[in-house]
N, C-alpha and C positions, 0 to 999 in steps of 0.2 A: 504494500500500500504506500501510495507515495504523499508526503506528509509536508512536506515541504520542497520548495522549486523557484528557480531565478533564473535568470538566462546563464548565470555562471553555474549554480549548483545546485542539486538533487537530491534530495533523503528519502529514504524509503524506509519503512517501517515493517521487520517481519518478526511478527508480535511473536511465533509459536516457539524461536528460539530469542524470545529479546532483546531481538538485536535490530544498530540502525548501519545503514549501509549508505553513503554518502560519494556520490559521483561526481566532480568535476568535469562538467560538461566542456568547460572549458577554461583558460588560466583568470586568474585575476592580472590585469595588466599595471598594476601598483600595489603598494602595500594599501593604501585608501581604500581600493576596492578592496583589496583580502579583509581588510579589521571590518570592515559595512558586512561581507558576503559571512564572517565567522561571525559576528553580532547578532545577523536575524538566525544563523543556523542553533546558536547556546538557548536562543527563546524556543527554538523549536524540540531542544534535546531536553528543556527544562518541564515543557509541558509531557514529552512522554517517558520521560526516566529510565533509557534504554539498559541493560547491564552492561551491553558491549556494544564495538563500534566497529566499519571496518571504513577506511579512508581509497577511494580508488582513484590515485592520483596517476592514471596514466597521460592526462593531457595537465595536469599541475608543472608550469614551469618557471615561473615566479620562484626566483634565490630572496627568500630571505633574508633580511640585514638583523643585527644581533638587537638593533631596539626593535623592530617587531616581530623578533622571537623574545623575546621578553611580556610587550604585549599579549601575545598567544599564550603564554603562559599563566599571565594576573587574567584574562578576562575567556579563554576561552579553555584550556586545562586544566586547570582546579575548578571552576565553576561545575564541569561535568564531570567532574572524580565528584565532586559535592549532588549531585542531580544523579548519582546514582553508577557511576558508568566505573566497572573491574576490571575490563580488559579491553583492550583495541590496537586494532594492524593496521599496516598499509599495504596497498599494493604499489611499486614504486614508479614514479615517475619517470618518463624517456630521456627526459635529462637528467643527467646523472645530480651534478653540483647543485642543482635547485631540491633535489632529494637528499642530499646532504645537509645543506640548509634544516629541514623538514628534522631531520634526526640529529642535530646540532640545538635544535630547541628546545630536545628533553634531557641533554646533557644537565643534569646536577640535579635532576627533580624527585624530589623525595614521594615519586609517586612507582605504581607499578608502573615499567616501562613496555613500551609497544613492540611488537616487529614489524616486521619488513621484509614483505616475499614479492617471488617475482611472476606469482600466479594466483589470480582470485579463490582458484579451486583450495591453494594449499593454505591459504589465508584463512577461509573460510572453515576450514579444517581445523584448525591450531583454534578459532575462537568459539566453534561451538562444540568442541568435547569437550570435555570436563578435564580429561588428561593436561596435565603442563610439557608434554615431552617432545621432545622433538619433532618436526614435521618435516617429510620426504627424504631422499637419502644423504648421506651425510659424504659431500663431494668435498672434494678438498680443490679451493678454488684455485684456479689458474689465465694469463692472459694471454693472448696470440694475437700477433701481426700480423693484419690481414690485406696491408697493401696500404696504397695512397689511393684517397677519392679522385675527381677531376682535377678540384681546385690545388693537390699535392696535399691534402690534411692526410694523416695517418688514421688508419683504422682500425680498432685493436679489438678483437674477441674476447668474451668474460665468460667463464663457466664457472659456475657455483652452484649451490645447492637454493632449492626454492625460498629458504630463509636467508635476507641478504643484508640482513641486519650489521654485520660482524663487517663484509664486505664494504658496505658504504660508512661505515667507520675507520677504519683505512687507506678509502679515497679521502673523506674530510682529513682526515691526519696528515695524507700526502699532497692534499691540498694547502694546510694549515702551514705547513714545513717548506713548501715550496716559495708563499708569500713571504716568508719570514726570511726566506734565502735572497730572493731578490731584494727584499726591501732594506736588507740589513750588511750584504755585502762591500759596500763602497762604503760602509761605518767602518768595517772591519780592516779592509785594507788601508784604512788612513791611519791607522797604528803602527808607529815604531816595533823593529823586531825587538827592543828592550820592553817595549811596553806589553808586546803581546806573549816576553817571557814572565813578567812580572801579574799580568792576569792569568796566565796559568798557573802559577803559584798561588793565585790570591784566590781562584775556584778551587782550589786544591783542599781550603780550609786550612794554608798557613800563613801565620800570623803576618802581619808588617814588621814588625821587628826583624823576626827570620827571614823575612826574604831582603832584609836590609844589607843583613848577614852574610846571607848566601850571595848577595849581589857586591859586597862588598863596598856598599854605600851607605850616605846617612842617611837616619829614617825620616828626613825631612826632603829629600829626594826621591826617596821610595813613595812618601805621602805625594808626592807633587807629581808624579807617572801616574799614580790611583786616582788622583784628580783630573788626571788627564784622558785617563782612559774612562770613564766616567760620562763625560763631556762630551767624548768623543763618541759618545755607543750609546748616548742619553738612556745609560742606567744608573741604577740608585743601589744596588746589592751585588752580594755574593749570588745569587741564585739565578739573577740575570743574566750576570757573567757566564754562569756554567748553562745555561740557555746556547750563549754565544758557543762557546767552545762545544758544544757539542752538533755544531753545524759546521765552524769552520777549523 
């Protein structure tokens, strides 16, 4: 029974397993539309208090930005863990990084967390047994090169198992790693090879005095590199630092 409808999105209500089923007809083209189209969707989850949910976000392409994954979270995830709702999937998006987004938003949330399959059948499986155990076989993912399109893009093949939770946790991570390499590289080469021995000593968790020591300097020199490399790499800790060194 279809329960709710906009030209973006869809819910359907199948009462016999309590569960709502929500289709992405088609993307929202801002975050404006998303918080409008997930606003009417909370009125509609709060009148029938579904227990589960399943997200079928095969045309969802909208990358959320990290304030409205935040918003989704104060006004449309806890609202419906509150209005009743145990468990819920997704099926995932054709773009990869905008379903990333999507699974980067319930990173730290103190609620039960979703999956993410790459078939409604195996979705719909995992939410209406009662079992918690795994769904479909247990492949051990891999990727292949499958050529260049017209325009010379690369093409790469993904095999994994129908739960791709795990998987588009590892693209965000290689996504996450990647930004941070570009962005932070030209900080790092702008460091003297004394400075960039004296921050590995300083992530290492030894002190300033000992690396004054070790360097054979005074520790008012050694302060003046740590102020420098600092500045230079616009951090403020040890923890930063070893952020740094463990990229370059």
């Amino acid at each position: 029974m279809i329960v709710h409808q906009t030209d973006y999105l869809e819910s359907l209500f199948e009462k016999p397993y309590d569960l709502f089923i929500q289709n992405w007809k088609k993307s929202p083209e801002t975050s404006e539309v998303f918080k409008r189209e997930m606003l009417k969707f909370v009125e509609t989850y709060k009148k029938y208090r579904p227990a589960k949910a399943l997200w079928l976000h095969q045309n969802f392409t909208l990358v959320l930005d990290k304030e409205t994954q935040k918003w989704a979270e104060e006004h449309v995830v806890y609202p419906c863990v509150k209005y009743g709702n145990q468990k819920f999937a997704f099926v995932v998006s054709k773009d990869v990084f905008s379903h990333v987004s999507v699974v980067d938003s319930f990173e730290g949330l103190n609620i039960r967390l979703p999956k993410h399959f790459t078939s409604e059948k195996e979705a719909l499986k995992w939410l209406i047994e009662d079992s918690d155990e795994e769904t479909g076989k247990n492949v051990e993912s891999s990727i292949y090169f499958e050529g260049l399109d017209e325009d010379g893009n690369m093409l790469l093949k993904v095999k994994t198992s129908s739960d791709a939770t795990n998987l588009l946790k590892l693209f965000g991570k290689a996504q996450k790693e990647d930004v941070f390499y570009n962005t932070n590289l030209t900080k790092f080469t702008s460091l003297t090879n004394r400075e960039k021995e004296i921050l590995l000593k300083y992530a290492s968790g030894i002190s300033m005095e000992d690396i004054a020591n070790y360097f054979n300097i005074s520790i008012y020199t050694a302060r003046t590199h740590w102020r420098n490399i600092k500045r230079k790499l616009a951090i403020d800790s040890s923890i930063e630092a070893v952020k740094f060194l463990s990229f370059f």
